[in-house]
N, C-alpha and C positions, 0 to 999 in steps of 0.2 A: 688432344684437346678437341673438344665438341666444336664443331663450326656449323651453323644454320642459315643457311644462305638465304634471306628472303626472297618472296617468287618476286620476279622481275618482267615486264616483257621483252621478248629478245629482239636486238639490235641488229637491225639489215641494213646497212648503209652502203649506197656507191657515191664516189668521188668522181666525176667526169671533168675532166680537165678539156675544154675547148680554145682551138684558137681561129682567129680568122689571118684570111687572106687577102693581102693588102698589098695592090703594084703601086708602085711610088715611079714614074716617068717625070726624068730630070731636065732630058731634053732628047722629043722620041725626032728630032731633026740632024741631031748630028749621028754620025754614024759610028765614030771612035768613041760616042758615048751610050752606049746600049742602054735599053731602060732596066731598073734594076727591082728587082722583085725578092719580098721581104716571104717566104711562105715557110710555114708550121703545119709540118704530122700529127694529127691529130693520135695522143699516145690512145694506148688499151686503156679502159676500165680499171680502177682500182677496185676492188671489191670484198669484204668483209664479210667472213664466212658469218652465219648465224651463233651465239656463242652454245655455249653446252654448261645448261642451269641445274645446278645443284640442290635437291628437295632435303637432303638429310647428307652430312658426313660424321662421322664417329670414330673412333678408335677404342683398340681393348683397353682401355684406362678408362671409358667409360661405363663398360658394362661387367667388369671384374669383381669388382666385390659383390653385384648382385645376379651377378649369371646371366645378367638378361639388360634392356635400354628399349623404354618406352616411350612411343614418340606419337603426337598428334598431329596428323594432317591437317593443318588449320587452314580458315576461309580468307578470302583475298577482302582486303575491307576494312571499314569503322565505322563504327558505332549500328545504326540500324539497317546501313545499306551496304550489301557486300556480295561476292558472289561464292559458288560454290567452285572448285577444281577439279576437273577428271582427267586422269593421261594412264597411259599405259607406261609406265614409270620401270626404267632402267637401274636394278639390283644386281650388285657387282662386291666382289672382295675387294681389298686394294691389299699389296706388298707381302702378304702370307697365305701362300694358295692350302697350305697344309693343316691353316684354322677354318672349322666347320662353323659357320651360321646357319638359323631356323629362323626365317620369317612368318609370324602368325597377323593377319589383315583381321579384325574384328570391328563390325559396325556399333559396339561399345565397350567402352573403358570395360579392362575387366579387374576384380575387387584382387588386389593384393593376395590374400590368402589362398586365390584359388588358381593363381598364375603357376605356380607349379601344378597341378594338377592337368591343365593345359598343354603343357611344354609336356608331361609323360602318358597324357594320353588321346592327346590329338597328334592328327596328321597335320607338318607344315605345312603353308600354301608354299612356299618356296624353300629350296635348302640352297644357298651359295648363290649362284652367279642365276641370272635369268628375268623375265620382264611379268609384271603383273597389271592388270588392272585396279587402280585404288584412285580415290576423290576424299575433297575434304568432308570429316566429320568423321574419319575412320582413325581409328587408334592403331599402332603397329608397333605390336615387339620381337626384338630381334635379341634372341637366344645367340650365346658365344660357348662352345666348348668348351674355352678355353679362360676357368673362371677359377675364384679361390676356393670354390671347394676342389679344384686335383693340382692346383699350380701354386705356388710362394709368391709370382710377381706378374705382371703383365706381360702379353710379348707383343710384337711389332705389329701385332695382326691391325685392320681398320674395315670398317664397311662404307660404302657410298649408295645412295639411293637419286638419280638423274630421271629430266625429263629428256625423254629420246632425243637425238640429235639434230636439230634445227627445226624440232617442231613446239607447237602452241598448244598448251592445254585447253581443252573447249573449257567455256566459265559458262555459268547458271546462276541470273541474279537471283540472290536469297533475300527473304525478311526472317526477322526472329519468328513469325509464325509457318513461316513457308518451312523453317527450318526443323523447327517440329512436328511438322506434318510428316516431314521428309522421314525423320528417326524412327517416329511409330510407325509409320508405313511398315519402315525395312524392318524393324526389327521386333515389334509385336505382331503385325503381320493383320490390319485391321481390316484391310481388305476392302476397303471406301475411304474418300478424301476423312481427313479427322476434323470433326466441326463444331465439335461437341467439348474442346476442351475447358479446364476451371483454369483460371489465372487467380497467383494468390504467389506472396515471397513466401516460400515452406523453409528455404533454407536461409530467411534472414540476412543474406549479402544485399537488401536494396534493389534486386532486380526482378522482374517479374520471372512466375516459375509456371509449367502448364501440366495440370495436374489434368489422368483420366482414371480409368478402369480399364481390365482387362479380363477377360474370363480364361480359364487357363483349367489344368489337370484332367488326366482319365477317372473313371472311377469316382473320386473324390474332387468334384467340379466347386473352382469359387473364384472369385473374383478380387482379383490382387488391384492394390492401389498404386500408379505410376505419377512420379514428380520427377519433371524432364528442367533439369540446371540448363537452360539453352546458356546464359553467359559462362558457364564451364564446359557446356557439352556434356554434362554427368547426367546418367539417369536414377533414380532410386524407387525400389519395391519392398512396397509392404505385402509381406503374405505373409497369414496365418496358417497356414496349408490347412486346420478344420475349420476357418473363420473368412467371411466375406466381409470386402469394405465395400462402403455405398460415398459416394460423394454429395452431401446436401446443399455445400454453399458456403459460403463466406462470411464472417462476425469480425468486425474488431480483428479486421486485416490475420483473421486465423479461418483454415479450412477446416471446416465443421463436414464429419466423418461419423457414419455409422457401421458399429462393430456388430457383424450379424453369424451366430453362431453357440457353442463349438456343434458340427455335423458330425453323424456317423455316434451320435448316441440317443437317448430318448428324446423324443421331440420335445415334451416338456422342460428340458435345460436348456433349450435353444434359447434366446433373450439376442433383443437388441439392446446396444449402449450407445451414445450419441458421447463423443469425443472431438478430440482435434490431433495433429500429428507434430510430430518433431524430427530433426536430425540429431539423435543421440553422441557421446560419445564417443561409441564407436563408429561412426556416420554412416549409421543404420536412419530408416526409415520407420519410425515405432508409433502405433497409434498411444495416446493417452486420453485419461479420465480424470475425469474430476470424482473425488472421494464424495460420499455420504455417507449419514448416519445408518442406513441398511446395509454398507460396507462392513460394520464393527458389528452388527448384530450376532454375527458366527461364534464372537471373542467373547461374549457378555454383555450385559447390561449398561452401554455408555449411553445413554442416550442424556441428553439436553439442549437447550439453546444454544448454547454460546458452544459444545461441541461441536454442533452442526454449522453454526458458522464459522467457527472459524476451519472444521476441516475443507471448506469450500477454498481454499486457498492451496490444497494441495492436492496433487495429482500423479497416477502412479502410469507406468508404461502398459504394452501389450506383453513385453518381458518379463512384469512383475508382478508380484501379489502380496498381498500382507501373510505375515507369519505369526502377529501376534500384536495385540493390544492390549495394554494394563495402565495401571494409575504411575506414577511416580514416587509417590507418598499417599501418605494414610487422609491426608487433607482432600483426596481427591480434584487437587484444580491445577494438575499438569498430566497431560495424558502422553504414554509414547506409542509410536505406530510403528510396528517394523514392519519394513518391507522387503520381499527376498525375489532372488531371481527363478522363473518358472522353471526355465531348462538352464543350472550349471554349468558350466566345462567341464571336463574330464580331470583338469588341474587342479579345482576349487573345494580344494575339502571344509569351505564352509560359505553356503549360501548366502549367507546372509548380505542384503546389501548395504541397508542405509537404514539409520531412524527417522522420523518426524514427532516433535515435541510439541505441542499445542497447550496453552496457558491461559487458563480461565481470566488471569487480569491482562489488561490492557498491553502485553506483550506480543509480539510476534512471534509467527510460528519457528520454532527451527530445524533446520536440514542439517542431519550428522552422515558426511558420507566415510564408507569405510573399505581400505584396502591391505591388502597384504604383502607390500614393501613401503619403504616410508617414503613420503612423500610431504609437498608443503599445498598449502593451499586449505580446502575443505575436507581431505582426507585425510582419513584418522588409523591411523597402523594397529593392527590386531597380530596378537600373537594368539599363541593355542590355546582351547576351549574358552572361547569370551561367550561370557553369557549376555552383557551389551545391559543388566541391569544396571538400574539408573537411581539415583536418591538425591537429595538436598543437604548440603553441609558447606559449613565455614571452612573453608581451607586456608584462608590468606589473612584471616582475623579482620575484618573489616566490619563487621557487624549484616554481614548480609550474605544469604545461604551460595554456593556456586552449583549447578548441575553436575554433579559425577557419575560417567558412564563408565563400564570395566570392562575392560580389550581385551582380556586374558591372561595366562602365564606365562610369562618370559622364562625358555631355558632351564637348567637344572637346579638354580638359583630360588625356584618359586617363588617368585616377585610376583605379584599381582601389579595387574597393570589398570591404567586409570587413564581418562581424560576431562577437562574440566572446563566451564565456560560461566564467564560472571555476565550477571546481569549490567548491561549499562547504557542508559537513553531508551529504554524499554525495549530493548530484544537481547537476549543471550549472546555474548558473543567468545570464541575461544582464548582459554587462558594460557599460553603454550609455557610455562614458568611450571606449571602442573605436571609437563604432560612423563615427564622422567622419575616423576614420585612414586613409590611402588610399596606395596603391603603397608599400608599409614596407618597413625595415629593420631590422633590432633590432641596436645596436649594444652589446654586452655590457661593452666595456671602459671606455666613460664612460656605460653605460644612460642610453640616447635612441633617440628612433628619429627612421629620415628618411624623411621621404615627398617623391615624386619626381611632381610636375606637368608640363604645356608649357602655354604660353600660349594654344594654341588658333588662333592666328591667321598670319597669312604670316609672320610671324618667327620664330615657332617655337620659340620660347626654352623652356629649360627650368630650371627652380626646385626647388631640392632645401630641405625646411622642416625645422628641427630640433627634436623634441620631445621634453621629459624626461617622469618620471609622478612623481606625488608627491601624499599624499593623498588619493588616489582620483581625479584629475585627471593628464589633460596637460597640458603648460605650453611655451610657443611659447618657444622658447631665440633664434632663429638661422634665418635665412636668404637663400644666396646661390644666384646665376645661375650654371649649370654654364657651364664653357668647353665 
């Protein structure tokens, strides 16, 4: 079990025990009575070695299932006034000399994904037993050989990390900006006090964030955007690697960011965009934009009023791009927007990200986001080849049309798949009663619908299911085998 021993400072205490000396003369006249004297040895010193302060202890139950245990050297302190730690800090096995550990010291958090990459192709700063130099604000992972990818269970192994013995770590008081200073120093490498930074919450937790710039690359020179989390000690970068950000200032408590770029092809493409930033997702650092009407002009002819304002309400990442804009219906007064991702994963055999719905009447816009396993919330599960077309129809016989997008085909079955979202209080919102219905019909005159299956296999039968709706439910009525 993990034990974290908070820093302490170390206890040096003596106990001196003194006595005095005191003749007591009862009677110095008679001689049968000697005078009688009361005297006390003064003893030795008590004294209390210094103790021996534990920074980290662990064992292999901690770092077993992920190969590794990552630990923060944190600052001595609260709230805005604390100091920093440095010692040359005592790393040791404990009880299994035959488990190898890899200590890696980094002046920042390093991203999940690329910790392996680390562990196979950096040099430790220590392997096993031995003393380093580390202070707070350093991240430290310690690699165990001895993990479930070559082992079934844990063994006895343990690490300790100790401030030397009976000494004091030197402290350095910090402010939250001193602290940031400190960071980009060491690890952009600015090369002069930092004095120039933007404060602005980027990441939304309430606390102030200190936003710079950096100029960075050979060759292909640009200038990445840094937002330092001082209350997590995280830092985050946007780079575009052909794309420069400029930092303009601050709106409505958002960092107002200019996108300048792409390089390395005709100057005439080059364009500035004036944006703001987010922590996505995947707690990336991604510029975004506010949409316009000369966004859609590539797609066709949308232009109008009420398009233009209301796509002012939506905004796409530096990740992402529209793939396509068309009507919804022939009435022209619901427009959808797709949006897809610029660069894929190697996993994703279909880019597509998310819709945007925008509605000429007094609706709000809507966001359809989509993934490929199921999920609850905002995401909408796609099976193979969705074309993500969208139309207007009564599903639930209510007298009022519901939005239906198509996911795809499910399986050998050829289900057409669907999602659906009714209008109510004036914005769309999803109807998940819908969301299992597949290859429909909406039959008006006994309101049911049939959905039309095949069995998938050499016989090929095909099954037509009968469904009614009724209190917010389907309900399986009926069903037979087509001739």
């Amino acid at each position: 079990m993990k034990k974290i021993i908070s820093i302490s400072i170390f206890v040096l205490s003596v106990l001196c025990i003194s006595a005095c000396n005191k003749n007591i003369s009862n009677n110095t006249n008679n001689p049968n009575n000697p005078p009688v004297t009361n005297s006390f040895s003064e003893p030795e010193p008590i004294v209390h070695e210094p103790m021996e302060v534990s920074i980290l202890h662990i064992e292999n139950t901690d770092v077993f299932e992920k190969g590794y245990y990552e630990f923060f050297f944190d600052y001595e302190g609260e709230e805005d006034f604390f100091y920093q730690l440095s010692t040359k800090a005592v790393f040791k096995r404990m009880w299994d000399d035959d488990t190898d550990w890899k200590v890696y010291v980094s002046d920042r958090k390093i991203r999940e994904e690329y910790i392996d990459y680390m562990f196979e192709n950096t040099e430790p700063d220590l392997v096993n037993d031995g003393e380093l130099d580390i202070h707070s604000g350093q991240w430290i992972y310690f690699y165990c050989d001895h993990n479930s990818s070559n082992s079934d269970k844990p063994n006895n192994a343990g690490y300790t990390v100790k401030y030397p013995f009976g000494k004091l770590p030197d402290k350095t008081e910090m402010t939250p900006e001193s602290e940031t200073e400190n960071f980009f120093s060491n690890v952009y490498e600015f090369g002069e006090p930092l004095l120039d930074y933007t404060v602005c919450d980027v990441t939304g937790d309430g606390y102030d964030d200190y936003c710079n710039c950096h100029m960075t690359g050979s060759g292909m020179v640009r200038v990445q955007l840094i937002v330092y989390d001082q209350k997590n000690h995280l830092d985050y970068v946007l780079d575009g690697y052909d794309y420069s950000y400029k930092i303009i200032g601050v709106e409505n408590e958002k960092l107002i960011v200019e996108e300048i770029g792409p390089y390395g092809y005709d100057d005439s493409l080059i364009k500035t965009t004036t944006g703001t930033v987010m922590i996505d997702e995947d707690d990336n650092l991604v510029f975004i934009k506010e949409l316009s009407e000369k966004d859609l002009m590539d797609f066709g002819d949308f232009s109008g009023e009420w398009i233009d304002e209301k796509i002012k309400e939506i905004s796409i990442t530096s990740a992402e791009e529209i793939e396509y804009v068309r009507w919804v219906d022939d009435t022209e007064n619901a427009l959808q927007i797709g949006i897809k991702y610029k660069m894929p994963s190697e996993d994703r055999w279909c880019d597509h990200k998310k819709d945007y719905f925008v509605f000429k009447d007094d609706c709000k816009p809507l966001l359809v986001d989509y993934s490929f396993e199921e999920k609850t919330g905002t995401d909408r599960m796609v099976f193979a080849n969705p074309t993500f077309e969208s139309h207007f129809e009564d599903v639930n016989f209510d007298g009022s049309d519901e939005l239906i997008i198509h996911r795809g085909t499910n399986g050998n079955s050829g289900m057409e798949m669907y999602s659906a979202y009714e209008l109510k209080d004036g914005e769309y919102v999803f109807f998940p009663a819908f969301e299992w219905i597949y290859s429909y019909t909406v039959n008006w005159d006994d309101k049911t619908i049939e959905c039309v299956r095949t069995s998938g296999d050499s016989e090929n039968k095909t099954y037509i299911t009968t469904y009614s709706y009724e209190d917010g439910k389907y309900y399986k009525t009926g069903e037979r085998e087509s001739e």
